[in-house]
C-alpha positions as CSV (number, residue, x, y, z in Angstrom):
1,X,-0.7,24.0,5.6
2,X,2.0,21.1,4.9
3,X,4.7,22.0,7.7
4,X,7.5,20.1,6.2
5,X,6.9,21.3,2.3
6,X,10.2,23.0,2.1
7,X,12.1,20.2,3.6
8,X,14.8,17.8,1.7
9,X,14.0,14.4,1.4
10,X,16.9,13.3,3.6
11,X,15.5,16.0,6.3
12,X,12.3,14.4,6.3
13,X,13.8,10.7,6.5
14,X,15.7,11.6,9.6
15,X,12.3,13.4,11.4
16,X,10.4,10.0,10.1
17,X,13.0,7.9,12.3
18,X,11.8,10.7,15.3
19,X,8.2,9.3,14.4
20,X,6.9,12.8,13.4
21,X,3.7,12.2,11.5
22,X,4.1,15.5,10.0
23,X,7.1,14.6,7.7
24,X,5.4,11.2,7.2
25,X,2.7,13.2,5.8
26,X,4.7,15.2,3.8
27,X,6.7,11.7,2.2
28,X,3.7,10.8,1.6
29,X,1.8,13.2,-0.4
30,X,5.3,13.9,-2.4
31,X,5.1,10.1,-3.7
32,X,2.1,8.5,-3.7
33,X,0.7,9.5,-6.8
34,X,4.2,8.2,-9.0
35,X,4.1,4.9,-7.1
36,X,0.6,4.6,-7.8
37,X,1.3,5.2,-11.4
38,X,4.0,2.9,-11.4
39,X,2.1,0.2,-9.7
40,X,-0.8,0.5,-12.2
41,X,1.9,0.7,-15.2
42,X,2.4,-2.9,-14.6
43,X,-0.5,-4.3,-12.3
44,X,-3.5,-2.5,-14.7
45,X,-5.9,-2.8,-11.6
46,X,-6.8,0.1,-9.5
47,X,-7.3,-1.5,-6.4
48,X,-4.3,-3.9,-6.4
49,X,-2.3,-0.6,-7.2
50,X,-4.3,1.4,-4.0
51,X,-3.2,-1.4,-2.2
52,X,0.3,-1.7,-2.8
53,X,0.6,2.0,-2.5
54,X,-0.7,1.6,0.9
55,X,1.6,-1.1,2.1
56,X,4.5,0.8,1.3
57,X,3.6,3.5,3.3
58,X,1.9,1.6,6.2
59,X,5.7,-0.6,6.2
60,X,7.5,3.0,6.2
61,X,6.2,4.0,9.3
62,X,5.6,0.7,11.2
63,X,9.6,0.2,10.1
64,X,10.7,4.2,10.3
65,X,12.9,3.1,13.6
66,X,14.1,-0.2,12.1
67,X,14.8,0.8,8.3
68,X,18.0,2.4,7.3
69,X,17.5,4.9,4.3
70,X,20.1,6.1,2.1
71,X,17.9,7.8,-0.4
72,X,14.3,8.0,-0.2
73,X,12.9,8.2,-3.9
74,X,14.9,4.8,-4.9
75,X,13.7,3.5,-1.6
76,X,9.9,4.2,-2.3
77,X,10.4,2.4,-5.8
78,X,12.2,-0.1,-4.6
79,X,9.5,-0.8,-2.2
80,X,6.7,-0.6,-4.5
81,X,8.4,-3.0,-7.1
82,X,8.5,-5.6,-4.1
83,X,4.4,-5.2,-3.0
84,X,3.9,-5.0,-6.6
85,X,5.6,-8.5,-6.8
86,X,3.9,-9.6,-4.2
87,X,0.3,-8.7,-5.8
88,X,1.1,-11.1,-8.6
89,X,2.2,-13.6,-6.3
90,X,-0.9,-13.5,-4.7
91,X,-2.4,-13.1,-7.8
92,X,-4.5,-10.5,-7.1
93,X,-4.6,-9.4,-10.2
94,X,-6.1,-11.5,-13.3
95,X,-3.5,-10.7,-15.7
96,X,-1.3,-12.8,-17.2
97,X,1.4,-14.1,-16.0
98,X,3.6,-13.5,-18.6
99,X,2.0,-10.1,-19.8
100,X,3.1,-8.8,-16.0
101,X,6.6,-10.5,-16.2
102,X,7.2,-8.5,-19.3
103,X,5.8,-5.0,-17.9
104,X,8.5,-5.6,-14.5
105,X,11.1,-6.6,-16.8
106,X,10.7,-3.7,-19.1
107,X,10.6,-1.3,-15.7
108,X,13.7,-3.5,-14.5
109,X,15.7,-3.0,-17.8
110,X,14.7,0.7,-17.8
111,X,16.5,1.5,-14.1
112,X,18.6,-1.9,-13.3
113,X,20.2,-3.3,-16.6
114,X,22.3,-5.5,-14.7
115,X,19.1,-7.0,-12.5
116,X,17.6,-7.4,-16.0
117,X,20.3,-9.4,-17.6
118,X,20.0,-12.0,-14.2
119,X,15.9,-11.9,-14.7
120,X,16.5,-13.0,-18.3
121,X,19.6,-15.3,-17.5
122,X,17.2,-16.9,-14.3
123,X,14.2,-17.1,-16.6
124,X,16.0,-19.1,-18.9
125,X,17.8,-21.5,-16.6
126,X,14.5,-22.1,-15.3
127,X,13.0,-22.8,-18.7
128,X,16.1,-25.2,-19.3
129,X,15.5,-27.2,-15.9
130,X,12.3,-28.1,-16.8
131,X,11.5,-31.8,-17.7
132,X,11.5,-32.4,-21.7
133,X,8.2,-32.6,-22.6
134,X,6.9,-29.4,-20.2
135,X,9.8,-27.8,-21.7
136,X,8.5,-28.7,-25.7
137,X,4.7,-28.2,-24.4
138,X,6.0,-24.5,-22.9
139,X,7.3,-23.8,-25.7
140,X,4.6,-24.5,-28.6
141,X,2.2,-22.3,-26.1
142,X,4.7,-19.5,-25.5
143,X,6.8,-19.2,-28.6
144,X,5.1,-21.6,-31.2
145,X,1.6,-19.3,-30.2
146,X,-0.3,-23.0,-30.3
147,X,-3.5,-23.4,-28.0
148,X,-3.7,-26.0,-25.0
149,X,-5.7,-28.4,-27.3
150,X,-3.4,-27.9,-30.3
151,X,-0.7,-29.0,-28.2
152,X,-2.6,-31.6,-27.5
153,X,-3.8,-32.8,-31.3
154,X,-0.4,-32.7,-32.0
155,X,1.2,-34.4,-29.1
156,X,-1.3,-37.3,-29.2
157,X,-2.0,-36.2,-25.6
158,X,-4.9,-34.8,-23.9
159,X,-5.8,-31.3,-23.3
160,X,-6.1,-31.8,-19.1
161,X,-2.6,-33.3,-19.7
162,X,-1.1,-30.1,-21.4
163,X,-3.3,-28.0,-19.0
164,X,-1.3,-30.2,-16.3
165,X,2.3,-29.9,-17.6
166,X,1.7,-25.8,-18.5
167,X,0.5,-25.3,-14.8
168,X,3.7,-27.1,-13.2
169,X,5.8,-25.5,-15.8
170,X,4.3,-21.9,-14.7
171,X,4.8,-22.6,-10.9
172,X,8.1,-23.6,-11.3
173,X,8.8,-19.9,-13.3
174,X,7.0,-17.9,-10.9
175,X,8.5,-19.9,-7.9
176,X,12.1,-18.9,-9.3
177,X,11.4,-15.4,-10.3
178,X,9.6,-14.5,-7.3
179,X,12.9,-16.1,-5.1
180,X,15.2,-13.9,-7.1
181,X,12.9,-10.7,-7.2
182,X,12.7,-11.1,-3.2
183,X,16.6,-10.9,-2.9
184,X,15.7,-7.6,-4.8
């Protein structure tokens, strides 16, 4: 029987910072499943999903003295948005990068419209400091649709060039996104 069932989510927050297991429990088997589902919404692989699940709650209780929380649904998401991050990061998942970018900003314009209008101003600042020709060579792959080697034909360059300049380009983008998205 689940002790705690009837409690508020800001009773259960306070009992977590008296380490009682029971109302971790309880946190726990209210919100694993939607932060499951919204890590696999945007990750796509079961595991990486399990496992960012799991380090939210393993975080929650190693941090219940340390962490102050003001509400705990938004903290939950918030938290799962940041391991989910950190999956792609550590590119756990074989997606692309670009395919995942769009799923976070899509979740990001849904519940912080403001956040998303600073992704998308950040993303293209970033695509703007980029040296000329990995900015032209992004952009025939991204927006002109063109593959690696017909970037290539075209620029009179080789394909391990363009494979090069795309690589560095992408670094750069994730290095700046993933800075911005830790503030977050």
């Amino acid at each position: 029987m689940r002790r705690h069932l009837n409690h508020t989510d800001e009773q259960l927050v306070l009992l977590l910072c008296q380490s009682d297991e029971l109302a971790f429990a309880e946190i726990y088997n209210r919100y694993w499943k939607a932060l499951y589902i919204s890590a696999h919404n945007i990750l796509q692989v079961k595991e990486a999903a399990q496992d960012a699940v799991q380090d939210v709650f393993i975080s929650l209780w190693k941090r219940r003295n340390d962490v102050h929380i003001g509400a705990l649904r938004p903290y939950l998401f918030q938290a799962i948005r940041f391991q989910v991050f950190k999956a792609i990061r550590a590119e756990k998942t074989d997606h692309d990068f670009f395919t995942r970018l769009a799923m976070i900003s899509k979740d990001i314009l849904t519940e912080e419209p403001l956040l998303f209008k600073e992704l998308e101003s950040l993303y293209n600042q970033l695509i703007h400091s980029l040296p000329a020709d990995e900015q032209e060579i992004f952009s025939l792959h991204r927006d002109g649709g063109l593959s690696y080697k017909q970037i290539a034909e075209q620029k009179n360059i080789s394909v391990k060039t363009v494979e090069k300049k795309m690589t560095r380009a992408l670094k750069q983008l994730r290095y700046g996104i993933d800075n911005f998205l830790s503030l977050f």
